[in-house]
C-alpha positions, 0 to 999 in steps of 0.5 A: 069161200067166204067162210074160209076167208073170214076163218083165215083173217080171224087166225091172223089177227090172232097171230098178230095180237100174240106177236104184240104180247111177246114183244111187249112183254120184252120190251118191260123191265121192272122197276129197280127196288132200292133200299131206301128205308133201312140197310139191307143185308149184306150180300157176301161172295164166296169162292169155293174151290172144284172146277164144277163148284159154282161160286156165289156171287157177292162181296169178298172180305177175307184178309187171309187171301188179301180181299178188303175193303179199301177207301182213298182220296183223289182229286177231292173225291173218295173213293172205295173199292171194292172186291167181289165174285160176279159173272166172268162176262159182267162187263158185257152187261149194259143193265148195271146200275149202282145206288148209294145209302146213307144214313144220318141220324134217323133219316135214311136217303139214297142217289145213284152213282154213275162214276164206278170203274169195275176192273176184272182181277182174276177168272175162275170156272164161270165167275170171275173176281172183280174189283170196283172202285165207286167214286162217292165225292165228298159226302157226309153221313154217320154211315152208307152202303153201296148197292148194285143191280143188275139182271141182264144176260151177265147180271146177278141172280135173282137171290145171291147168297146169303144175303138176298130174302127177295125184297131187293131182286137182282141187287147186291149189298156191301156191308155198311159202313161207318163214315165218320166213327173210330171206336175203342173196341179193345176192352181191357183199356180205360174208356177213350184213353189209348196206351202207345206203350204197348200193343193196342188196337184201334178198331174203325167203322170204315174200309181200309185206309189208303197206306198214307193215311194210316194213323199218324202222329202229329206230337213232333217227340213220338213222330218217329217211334209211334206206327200204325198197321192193318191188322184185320178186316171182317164184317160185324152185325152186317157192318165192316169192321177194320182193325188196326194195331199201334205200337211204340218202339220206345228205343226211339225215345231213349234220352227224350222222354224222361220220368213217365209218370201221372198226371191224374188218377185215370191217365199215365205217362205223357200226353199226346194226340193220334191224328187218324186220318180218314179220307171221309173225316179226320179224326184225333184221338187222346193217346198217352205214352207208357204202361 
């Protein structure tokens, strides 16, 4: 009897010591791996068509299906939006947590973002297409990169896409992005000088613009004939890369402008300044008018 007895009592102290193991093991949650000493890759979605294909979760840029990159400015705050594929039901997950890096100089830091509004655009087989828009204040850094984690229920892959070697589990990365930096990329043009004459582009490091601050011109004569368009958006060595084309409609300027001509042997034609408006930073650019 006594026998059975101590038998009875040693199985349930096991019992209870393997029930304290299963609740403390779900109890756990790994610590959030941030990237905090360099940019990571870039996690890129991808929609695949099939009602049995199953979409890899990520950022979507694809200015041909009208997916970008997109930054404003509100109440003294910027803003950036952001397209991306995730679980049809990610909003019913309470394990999202967003992070932002920057990098100035040499030195890269992070914070976490709690201000984020994600919005769902459109539902596939599983997956649905969501929008973001992070609110970032008024930070200042030579670039960032926005990251998201996620390993709930509705929460991403352990490795998604392409992008993910592991090191950052249950993280997605945009592309970084340049803050404060508008680039000539177009070659064929003399080093930092802008021709409005013709067809031009002006590649920037950074999302999209807001339509209002799309590349103004602040020379009264060339307010009316000089534009600015979204041309294209895609992604470079992992960095965003947004593409805008400037044109003159020099009928505009008919009985205004009159004798283009050379002020030095590196400029042509008439002097004036573009004012690039970027809610991050404002930036001018030295343009001349004519060919």
């Amino acid at each position: 009897m006594n026998t059975k007895r101590k038998l009875l009592l040693f199985i349930s102290g096991m019992a209870l010591i393997l029930l304290f193991t299963i609740m403390n093991t779900n109890t756990v949650k790994a610590a959030v791996t941030w990237p905090t000493t360099s940019f990571a890759t870039w996690t890129q979605g991808r929609r695949l068509d099939g009602i049995l294909t199953r979409n890899i979760y990520g950022f979507i840029i694809n200015k041909d299906e009208g997916y970008y990159m997109e930054e404003y400015k509100d109440s003294g705050n910027i803003h950036i939006k952001i397209p991306l594929i995730a679980h049809q039901d990610w909003n019913k997950s309470d394990n999202t947590k967003y992070y932002l890096v920057m990098q100035n100089g040499n030195n890269i830091s992070g914070q976490t973002i709690s201000n984020v509004t994600r919005t769902k655009i459109k539902d596939y087989s599983r997956t649905s297409l969501w929008m973001l828009d992070v609110t970032v204040g008024n930070i200042t850094a030579d670039k960032i990169q926005i990251c998201i984690y996620d390993d709930g229920s509705y929460g991403f892959w352990k490795t998604n896409g392409v992008a993910d070697d592991g090191t950052y589990p249950f993280v997605m990365s945009t592309p970084v992005l340049g803050w404060n930096n508008v680039t000539n990329f177009n070659q064929s043009l003399k080093d930092g000088i802008f021709y409005v004459g013709r067809n031009t582009t002006l590649t920037m490091n950074a999302p999209k613009l807001q339509d209002s601050n799309v590349g103004k011109f602040d020379n009264s004569i060339l307010n009316n004939a000089g534009e600015s368009h979204f041309f294209g958006q895609n992604v470079v060595n992992n960095e965003i890369r947004t593409t805008y084309e400037i044109t003159t409609d020099v009928t505009k300027l008919d009985g205004i402008v009159d004798g283009l001509a050379s002020s030095d042997t590196n400029k042509y034609g008439l002097g004036t300044v573009l004012t690039y408006e970027i809610p991050s930073d404002n930036l001018k650019i030295p343009l001349s008018y004519g060919d």
